[in-house]
C-alpha positions in Angstrom: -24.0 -30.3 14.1 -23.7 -28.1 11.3 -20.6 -26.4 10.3 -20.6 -23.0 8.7 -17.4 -22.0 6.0 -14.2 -20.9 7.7 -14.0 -18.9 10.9 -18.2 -19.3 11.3 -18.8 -20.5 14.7 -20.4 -24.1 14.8 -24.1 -24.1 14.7 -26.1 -27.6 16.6 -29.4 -28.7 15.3 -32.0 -26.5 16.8 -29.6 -23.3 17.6 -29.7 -19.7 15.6 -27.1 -18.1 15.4 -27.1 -14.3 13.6 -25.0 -12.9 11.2 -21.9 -11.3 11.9 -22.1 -9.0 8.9 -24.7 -6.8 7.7 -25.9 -6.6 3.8 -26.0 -3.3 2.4 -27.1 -2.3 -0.8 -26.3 1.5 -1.7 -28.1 2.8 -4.9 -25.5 4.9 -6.6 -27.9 5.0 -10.0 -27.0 8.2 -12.0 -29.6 10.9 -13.2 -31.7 10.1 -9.3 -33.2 7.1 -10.1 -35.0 4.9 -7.2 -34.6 1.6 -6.4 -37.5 -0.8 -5.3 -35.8 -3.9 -3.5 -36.5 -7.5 -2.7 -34.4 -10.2 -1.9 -34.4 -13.9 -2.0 -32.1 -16.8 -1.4 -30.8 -19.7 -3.1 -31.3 -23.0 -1.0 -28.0 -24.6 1.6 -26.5 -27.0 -0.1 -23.4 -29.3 0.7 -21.5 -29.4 -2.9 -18.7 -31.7 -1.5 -21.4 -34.4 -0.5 -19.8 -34.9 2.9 -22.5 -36.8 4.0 -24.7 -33.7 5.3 -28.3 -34.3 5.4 -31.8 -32.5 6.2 -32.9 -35.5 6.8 -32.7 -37.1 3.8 -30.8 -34.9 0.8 -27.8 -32.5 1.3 -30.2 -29.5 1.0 -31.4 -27.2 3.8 -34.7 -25.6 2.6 -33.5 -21.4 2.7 -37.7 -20.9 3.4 -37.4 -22.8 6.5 -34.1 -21.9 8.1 -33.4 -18.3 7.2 -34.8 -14.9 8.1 -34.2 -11.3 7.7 -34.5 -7.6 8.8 -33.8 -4.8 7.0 -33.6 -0.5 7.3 -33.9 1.7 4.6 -33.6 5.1 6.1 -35.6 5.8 8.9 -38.3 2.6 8.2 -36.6 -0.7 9.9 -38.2 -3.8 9.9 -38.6 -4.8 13.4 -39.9 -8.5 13.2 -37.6 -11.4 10.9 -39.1 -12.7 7.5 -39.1 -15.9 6.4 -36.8 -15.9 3.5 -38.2 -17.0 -0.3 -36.9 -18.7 -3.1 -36.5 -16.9 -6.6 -38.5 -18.0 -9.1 -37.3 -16.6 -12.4 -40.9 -17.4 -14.1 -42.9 -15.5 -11.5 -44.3 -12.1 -11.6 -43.5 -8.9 -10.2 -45.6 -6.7 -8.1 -46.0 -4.5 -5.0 -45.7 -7.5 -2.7 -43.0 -9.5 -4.7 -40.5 -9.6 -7.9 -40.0 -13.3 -8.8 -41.0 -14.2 -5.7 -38.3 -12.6 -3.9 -40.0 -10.3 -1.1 -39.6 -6.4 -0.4 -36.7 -5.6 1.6 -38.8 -4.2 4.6 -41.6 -7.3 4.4 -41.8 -7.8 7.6 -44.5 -5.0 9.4 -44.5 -2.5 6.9 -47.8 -1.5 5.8 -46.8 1.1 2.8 -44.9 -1.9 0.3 -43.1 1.6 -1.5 -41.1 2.3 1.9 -38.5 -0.8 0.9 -37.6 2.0 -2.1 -33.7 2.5 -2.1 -33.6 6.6 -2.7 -30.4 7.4 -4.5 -27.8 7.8 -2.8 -29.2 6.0 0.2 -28.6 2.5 1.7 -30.2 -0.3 2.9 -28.5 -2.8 5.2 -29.5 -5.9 5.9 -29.4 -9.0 8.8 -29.9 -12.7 8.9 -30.5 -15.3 11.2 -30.1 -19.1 10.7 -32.1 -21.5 12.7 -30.5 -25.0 11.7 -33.6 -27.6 11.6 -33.4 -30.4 14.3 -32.6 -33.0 11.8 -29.9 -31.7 9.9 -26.4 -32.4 10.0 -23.3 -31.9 8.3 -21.5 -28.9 6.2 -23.5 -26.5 4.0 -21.6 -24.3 2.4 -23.2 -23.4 -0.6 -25.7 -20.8 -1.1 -26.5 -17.5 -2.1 -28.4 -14.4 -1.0 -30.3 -12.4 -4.4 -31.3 -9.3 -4.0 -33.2 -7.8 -7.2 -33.7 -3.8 -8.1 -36.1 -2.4 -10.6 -36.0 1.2 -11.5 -38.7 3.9 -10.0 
């Protein structure tokens, strides 16, 4: 079993269970700039050492247990992305910014359609699949979403 912070349902190992909430990221830049978006998350962790493990450390892997969809104006994502680490010595290019992926990854052929227009919003879902052999509380984590300027 693994419990999620206060008034989050309780997830066993081997369910998903979806965000209640959405993400959204509005681009309220002054002078019209654009927004090219990416996101990335930091790792589960279980701060309070409870005695949560995945299967051997209090750390559930963010790559392995967390997906996303997003829609940026008309283009949604239809199918969930894996979700990716930041790495804060990596590149950035068309297909990633520190490693963090585009907002729409996820069947989008044209990598410039997960650009935040100004005054426009993206907004955001998750789903958390809890790996089979992890139990315990993880309550620490973070979702990262990086901009750069069009």
């Amino acid at each position: 079993m693994v419990e999620l912070p206060a008034g989050q349902t309780v997830v066993f190992p081997g369910q998903t269970t979806m965000s209640g909430n959405k993400l959204v990221v509005t681009n309220l830049a002054e002078g019209g700039v654009d927004l090219w978006a990416f996101i990335a998350a930091t790792d589960l962790t279980d701060p309070d050492h409870s005695g949560a493990r995945c299967p051997v450390s209090n750390v559930m892997e963010a790559e392995t247990a967390l997906d996303y969809r997003c829609k940026i104006g008309t283009f949604e994502q239809d199918t969930w992305t894996d979700m990716s680490n930041k790495v804060n010595t990596a590149a950035c290019s068309a297909t990633s910014c520190y490693a963090a992926k585009p907002l729409l990854a996820g069947g989008v052929l044209d990598m410039t359609q997960s650009i935040i227009g100004n005054l426009q919003s993206a907004e955001c879902q998750f789903r958390l699949t809890i790996p089979t052999e992890c139990t315990g509380s993880f309550t620490q984590g973070k979702l990262q979403v990086i901009v750069k300027a069009v």
